[in-house]
RODO-2510 file (C-alpha; in nm, 4 decimals, decimal comma):
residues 149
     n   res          X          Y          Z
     1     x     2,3422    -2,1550    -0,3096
     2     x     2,5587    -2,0685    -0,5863
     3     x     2,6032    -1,7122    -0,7198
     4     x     2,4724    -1,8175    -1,0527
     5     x     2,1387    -1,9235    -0,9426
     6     x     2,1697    -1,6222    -0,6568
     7     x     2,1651    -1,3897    -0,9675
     8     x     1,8785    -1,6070    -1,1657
     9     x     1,6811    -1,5924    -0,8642
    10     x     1,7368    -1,2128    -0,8493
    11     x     1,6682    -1,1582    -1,2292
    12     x     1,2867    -1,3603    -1,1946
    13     x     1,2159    -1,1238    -0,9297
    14     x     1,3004    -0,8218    -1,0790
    15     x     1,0950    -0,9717    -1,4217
    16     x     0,8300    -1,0190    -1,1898
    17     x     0,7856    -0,6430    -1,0443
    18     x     0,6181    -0,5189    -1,3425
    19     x     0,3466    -0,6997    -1,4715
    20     x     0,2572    -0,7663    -1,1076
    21     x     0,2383    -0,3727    -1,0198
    22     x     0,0827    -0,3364    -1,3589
    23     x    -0,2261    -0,6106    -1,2489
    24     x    -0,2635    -0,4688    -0,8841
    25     x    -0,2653    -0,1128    -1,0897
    26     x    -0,5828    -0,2408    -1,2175
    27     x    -0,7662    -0,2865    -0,9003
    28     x    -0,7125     0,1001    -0,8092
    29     x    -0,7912     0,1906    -1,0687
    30     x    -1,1405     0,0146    -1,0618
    31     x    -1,1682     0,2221    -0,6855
    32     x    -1,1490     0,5834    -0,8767
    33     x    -0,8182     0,6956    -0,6495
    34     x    -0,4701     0,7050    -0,7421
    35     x    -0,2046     0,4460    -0,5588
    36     x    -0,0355     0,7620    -0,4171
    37     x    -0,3736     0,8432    -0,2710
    38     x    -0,4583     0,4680    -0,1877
    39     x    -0,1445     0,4682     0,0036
    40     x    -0,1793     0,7938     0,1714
    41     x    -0,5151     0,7088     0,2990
    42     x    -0,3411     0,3318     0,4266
    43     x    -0,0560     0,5028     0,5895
    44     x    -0,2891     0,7703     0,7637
    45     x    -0,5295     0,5218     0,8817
    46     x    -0,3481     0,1799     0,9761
    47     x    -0,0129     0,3238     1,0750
    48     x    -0,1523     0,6269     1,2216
    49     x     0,0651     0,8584     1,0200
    50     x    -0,1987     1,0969     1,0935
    51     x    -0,0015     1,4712     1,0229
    52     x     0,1501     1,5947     0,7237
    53     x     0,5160     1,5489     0,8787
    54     x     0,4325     1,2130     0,9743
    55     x     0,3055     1,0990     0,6079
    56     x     0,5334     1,2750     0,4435
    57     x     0,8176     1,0820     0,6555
    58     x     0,6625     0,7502     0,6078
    59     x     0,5787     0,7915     0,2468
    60     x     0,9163     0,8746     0,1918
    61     x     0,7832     1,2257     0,0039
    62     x     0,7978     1,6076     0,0804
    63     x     0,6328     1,8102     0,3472
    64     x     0,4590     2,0229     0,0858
    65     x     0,3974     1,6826    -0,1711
    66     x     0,2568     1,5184     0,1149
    67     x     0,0157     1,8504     0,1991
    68     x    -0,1071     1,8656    -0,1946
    69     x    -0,1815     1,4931    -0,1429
    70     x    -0,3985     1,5687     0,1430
    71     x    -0,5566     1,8568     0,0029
    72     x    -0,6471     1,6152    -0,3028
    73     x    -0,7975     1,3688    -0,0680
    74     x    -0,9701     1,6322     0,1460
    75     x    -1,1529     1,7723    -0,1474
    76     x    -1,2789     1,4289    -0,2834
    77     x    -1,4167     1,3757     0,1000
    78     x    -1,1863     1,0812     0,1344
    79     x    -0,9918     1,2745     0,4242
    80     x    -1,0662     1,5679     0,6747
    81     x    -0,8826     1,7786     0,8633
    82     x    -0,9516     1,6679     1,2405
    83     x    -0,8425     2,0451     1,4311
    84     x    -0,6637     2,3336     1,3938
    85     x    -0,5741     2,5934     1,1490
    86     x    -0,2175     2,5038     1,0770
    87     x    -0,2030     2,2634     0,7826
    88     x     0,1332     2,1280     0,8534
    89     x     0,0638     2,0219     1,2360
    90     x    -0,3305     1,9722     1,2566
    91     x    -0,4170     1,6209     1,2556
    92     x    -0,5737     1,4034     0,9192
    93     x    -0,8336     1,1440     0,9538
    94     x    -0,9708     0,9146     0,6888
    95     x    -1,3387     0,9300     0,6448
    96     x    -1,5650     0,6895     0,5758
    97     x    -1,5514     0,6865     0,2108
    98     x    -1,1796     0,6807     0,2078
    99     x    -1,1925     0,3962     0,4196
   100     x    -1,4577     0,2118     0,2121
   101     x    -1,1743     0,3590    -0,0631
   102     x    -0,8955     0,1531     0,0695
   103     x    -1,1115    -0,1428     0,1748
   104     x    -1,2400    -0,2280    -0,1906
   105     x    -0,8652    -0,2078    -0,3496
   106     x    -0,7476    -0,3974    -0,0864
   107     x    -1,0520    -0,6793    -0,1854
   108     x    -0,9720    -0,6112    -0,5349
   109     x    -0,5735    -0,7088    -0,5453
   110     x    -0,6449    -0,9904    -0,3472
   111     x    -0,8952    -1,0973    -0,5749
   112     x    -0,6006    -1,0123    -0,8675
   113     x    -0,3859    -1,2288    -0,6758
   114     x    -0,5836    -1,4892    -0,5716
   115     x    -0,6941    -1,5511    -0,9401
   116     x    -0,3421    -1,5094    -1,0581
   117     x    -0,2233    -1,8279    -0,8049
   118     x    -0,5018    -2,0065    -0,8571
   119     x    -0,3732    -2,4300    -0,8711
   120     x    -0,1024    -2,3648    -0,6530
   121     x    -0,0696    -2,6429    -0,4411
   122     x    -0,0824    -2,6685    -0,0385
   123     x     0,3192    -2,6502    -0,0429
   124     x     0,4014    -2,3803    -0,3044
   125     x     0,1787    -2,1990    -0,0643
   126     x     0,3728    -2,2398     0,2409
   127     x     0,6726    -2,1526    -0,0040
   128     x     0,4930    -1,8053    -0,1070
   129     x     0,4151    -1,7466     0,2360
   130     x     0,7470    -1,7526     0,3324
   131     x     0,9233    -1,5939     0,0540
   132     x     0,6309    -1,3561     0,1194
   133     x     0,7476    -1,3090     0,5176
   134     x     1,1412    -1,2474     0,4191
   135     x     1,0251    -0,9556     0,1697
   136     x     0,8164    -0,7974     0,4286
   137     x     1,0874    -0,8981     0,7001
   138     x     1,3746    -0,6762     0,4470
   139     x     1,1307    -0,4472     0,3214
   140     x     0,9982    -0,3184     0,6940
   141     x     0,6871    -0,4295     0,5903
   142     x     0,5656    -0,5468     0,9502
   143     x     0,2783    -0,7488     1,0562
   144     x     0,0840    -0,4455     1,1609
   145     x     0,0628    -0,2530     0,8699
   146     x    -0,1010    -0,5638     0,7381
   147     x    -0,4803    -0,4947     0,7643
   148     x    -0,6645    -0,7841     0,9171
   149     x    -1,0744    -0,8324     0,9864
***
């Protein structure tokens, strides 16, 4: 492939990034949580990032912005503190509602999507799916952190 349609192919991607954070924004919203919060509560639950060093290292964010984060969620009952005194070393767990929290965006974007690609054929499919794959591939986006039924 060329450099010139390297760079167009860049460019539609990068065009892309916006409106498409902008429509999933939408389904958060409709949840009453923050996507800093929606994430937290993902990253504590699915990829058992269940202390405050732990989230904090896999959100890419402070110790102490990761501990206001959890305090936030704490308070709405969307996260408890499982034992122990010491904030920075006790061990988070998602409750219930945070769960049912992270369940109904994660219903909700897929709905965005879904009605976003509606007509696309069988093929441009497979071609989503596996331009889909090599983003998650360079992003470290494994298939575990995928949540599946």
């Amino acid at each position: 492939m060329s450099q010139s349609h390297k760079s167009r192919a860049l460019q539609l991607l990068h065009r892309l990034v916006l409106p498409l954070d902008r429509a999933l924004q939408a389904a958060d919203r409709q949840t009453g949580c923050s996507a800093a919060q929606l994430s937290a509560l993902s990253v504590i639950h699915f990829l058992k990032a269940n202390t405050i060093g732990r989230l904090a290292a896999q959100e890419k964010i402070s110790a102490p912005t990761a501990s206001r984060l959890v305090e936030g969620l704490v308070r709405q009952g969307l996260a408890r503190r499982a034992d122990g005194d010491d904030r920075r070393s006790g061990r988070i767990e998602v409750t219930e509602a945070g769960l049912a929290a992270v369940e109904a965006a994660c219903a909700a974007r897929e709905a965005i999507l879904a009605d976003l690609l509606v007509g696309l054929s069988e093929t441009e499919w497979h071609q989503l799916r596996a331009v889909a794959g090599v983003l998650a591939r360079q992003l470290k986006v494994g298939p575990d952190s995928v949540h599946r039924d």
